[in-house]
C-alpha positions in Angstrom: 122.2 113.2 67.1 123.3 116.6 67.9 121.5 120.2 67.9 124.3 121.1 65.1 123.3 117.3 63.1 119.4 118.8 63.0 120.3 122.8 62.4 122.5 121.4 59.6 119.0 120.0 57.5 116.4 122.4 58.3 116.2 125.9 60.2 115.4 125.9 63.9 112.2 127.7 63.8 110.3 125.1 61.1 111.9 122.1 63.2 110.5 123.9 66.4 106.8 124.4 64.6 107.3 120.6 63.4 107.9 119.5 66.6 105.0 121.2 68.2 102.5 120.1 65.9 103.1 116.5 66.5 100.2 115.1 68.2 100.8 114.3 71.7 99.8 110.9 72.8 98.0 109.6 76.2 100.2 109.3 79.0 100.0 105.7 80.6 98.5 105.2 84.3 101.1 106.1 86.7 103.4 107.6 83.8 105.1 110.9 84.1 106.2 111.5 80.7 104.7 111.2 77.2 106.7 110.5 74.2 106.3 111.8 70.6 108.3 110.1 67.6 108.7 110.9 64.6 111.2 111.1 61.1 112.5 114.7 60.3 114.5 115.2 56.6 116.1 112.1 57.6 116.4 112.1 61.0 114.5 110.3 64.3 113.0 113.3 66.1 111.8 111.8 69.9 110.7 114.5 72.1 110.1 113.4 75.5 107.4 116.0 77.5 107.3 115.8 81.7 104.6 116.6 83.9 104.1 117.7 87.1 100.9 118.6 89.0 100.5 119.5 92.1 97.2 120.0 94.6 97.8 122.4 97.3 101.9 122.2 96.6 101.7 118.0 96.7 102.9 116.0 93.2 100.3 113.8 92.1 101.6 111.4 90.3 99.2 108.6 89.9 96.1 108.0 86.5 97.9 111.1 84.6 96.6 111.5 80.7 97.3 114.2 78.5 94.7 114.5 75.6 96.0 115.7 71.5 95.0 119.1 72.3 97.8 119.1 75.5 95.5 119.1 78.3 96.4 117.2 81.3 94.3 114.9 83.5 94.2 113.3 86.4 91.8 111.1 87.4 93.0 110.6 91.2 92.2 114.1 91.4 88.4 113.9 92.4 89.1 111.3 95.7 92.3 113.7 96.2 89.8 116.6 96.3 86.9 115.1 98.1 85.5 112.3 95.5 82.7 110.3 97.5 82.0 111.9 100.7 81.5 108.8 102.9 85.7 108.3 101.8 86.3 110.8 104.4 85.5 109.1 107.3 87.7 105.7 108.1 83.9 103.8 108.9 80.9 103.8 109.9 78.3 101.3 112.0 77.5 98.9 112.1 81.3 98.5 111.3 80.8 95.2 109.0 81.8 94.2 105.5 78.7 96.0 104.3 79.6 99.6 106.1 80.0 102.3 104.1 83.9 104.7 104.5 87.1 104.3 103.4 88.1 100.9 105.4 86.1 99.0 103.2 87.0 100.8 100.2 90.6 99.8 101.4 89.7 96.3 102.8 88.1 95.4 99.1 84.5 94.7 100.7 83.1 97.7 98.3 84.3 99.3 95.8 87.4 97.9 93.4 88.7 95.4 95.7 91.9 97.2 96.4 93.1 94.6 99.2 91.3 91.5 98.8 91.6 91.2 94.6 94.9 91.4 95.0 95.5 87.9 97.1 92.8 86.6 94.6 94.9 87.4 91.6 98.4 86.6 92.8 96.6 83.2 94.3 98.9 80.0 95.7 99.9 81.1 99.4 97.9 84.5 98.8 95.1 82.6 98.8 94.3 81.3 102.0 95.7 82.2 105.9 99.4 80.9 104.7 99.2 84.4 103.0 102.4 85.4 104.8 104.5 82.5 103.3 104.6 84.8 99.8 107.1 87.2 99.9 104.5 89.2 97.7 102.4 89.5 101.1 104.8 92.2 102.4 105.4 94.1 99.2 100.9 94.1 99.2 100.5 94.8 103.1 103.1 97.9 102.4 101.3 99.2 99.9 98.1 99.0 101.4 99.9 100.5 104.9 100.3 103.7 101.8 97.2 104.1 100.8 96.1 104.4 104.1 99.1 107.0 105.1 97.7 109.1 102.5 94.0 108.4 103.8 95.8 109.7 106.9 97.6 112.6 105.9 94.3 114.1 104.3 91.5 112.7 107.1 93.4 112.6 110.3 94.8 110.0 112.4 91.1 109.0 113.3 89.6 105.4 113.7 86.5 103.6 114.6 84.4 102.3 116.3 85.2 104.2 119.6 86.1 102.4 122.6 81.9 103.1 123.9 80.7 101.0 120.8 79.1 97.8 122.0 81.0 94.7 123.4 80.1 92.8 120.6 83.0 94.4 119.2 85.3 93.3 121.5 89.0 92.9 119.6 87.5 96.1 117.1 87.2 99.2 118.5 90.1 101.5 119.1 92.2 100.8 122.3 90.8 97.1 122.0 93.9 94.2 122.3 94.6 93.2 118.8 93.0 90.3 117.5 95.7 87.8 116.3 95.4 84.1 115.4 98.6 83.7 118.1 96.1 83.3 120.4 95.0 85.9 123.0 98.3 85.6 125.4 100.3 87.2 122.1 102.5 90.4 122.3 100.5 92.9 120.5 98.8 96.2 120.2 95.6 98.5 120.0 94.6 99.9 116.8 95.0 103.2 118.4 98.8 102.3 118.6 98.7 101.6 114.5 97.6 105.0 113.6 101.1 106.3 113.4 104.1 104.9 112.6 105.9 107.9 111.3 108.6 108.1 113.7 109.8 104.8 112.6 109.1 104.8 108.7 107.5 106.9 106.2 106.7 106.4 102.5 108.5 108.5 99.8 105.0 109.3 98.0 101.7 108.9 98.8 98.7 109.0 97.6 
């Protein structure tokens, strides 16, 4: 259909009115666009409305709804912008499953789950240590690898516990040799070495 198909029916300025008084329906999670639809003097009128927001010049892109009245909200915006203040700092002691900061809120040990429910839900090889025999593993362990590049970009490249935390935490604290079921003799790293792999990969968006 045409601009000269519509003009033909009806005059531009009552189609324009028309089209602004449809009501404008909740964006979906993740979704950029919003989609009105509607029939016109015998026409299909779909208007199609983008969004952009930005925080301090970066898109945000993610939990985007737009209410009837056209306001737009984002619900990533409060972590974005602060959120819980213990989400600022990557952990704290006595560095376990029950410590508060963002590692657990990454690992899944508080909060939603974001890591762990995910291996729970998927399930077969996700399940257990064969983890790495689903090719889903990679496309999970990348996007978790995000989240915490955002963490990153917003936080600093920071990590604990410090090398003068206790012993006990041998394999844990930050310039530590990786722990790896390989077995101790294993090429590997540090954590410190982890904190920034920008120089060989980066993500197109995060969060």
């Amino acid at each position: 259909m045409t601009h000269q198909d519509i003009t033909a029916t009806a005059e531009p300025a009552v189609l324009a009115q028309y089209i602004a008084d449809l009501p404008v329906p909740d964006l979906m999670p993740g979704s950029m666009e919003s989609v009105r639809e509607d029939e016109f003097e015998g026409h299909r009128i779909v208007v199609r409305t983008s969004y952009e927001i930005t925080v301090d010049d970066r898109p945000v892109t993610a939990h985007l709804m737009v209410s009837n009245n056209g306001e737009v909200h984002c619900h990533a915006l409060p972590a974005l912008l602060g959120g819980d203040p213990d989400l600022a700092t990557y952990d704290f002691a006595p560095w376990d499953a029950g410590s508060k900061g963002f590692r657990n809120r990454l690992e899944g040990f508080i909060g939603t789950g974001l890591h762990n429910q995910v291996h729970r839900w998927v399930g077969g090889d996700m399940g257990p240590a064969s983890s790495p025999n689903d090719p889903v593993f990679y496309l999970h362990h990348c996007n978790v690898d995000r989240l915490w590049e955002g963490w990153m970009h917003h936080h600093g490249r920071s990590y604990a516990p410090p090398m003068t935390a206790s012993a006990d935490l041998l394999g844990h604290r930050i310039d530590d040799p990786i722990v790896t079921p390989l077995g101790p003799n294993a090429p590997g790293g540090t954590p410190r070495l982890t904190l920034d792999f920008t120089s060989k990969y980066t993500y197109d968006l995060v969060p």
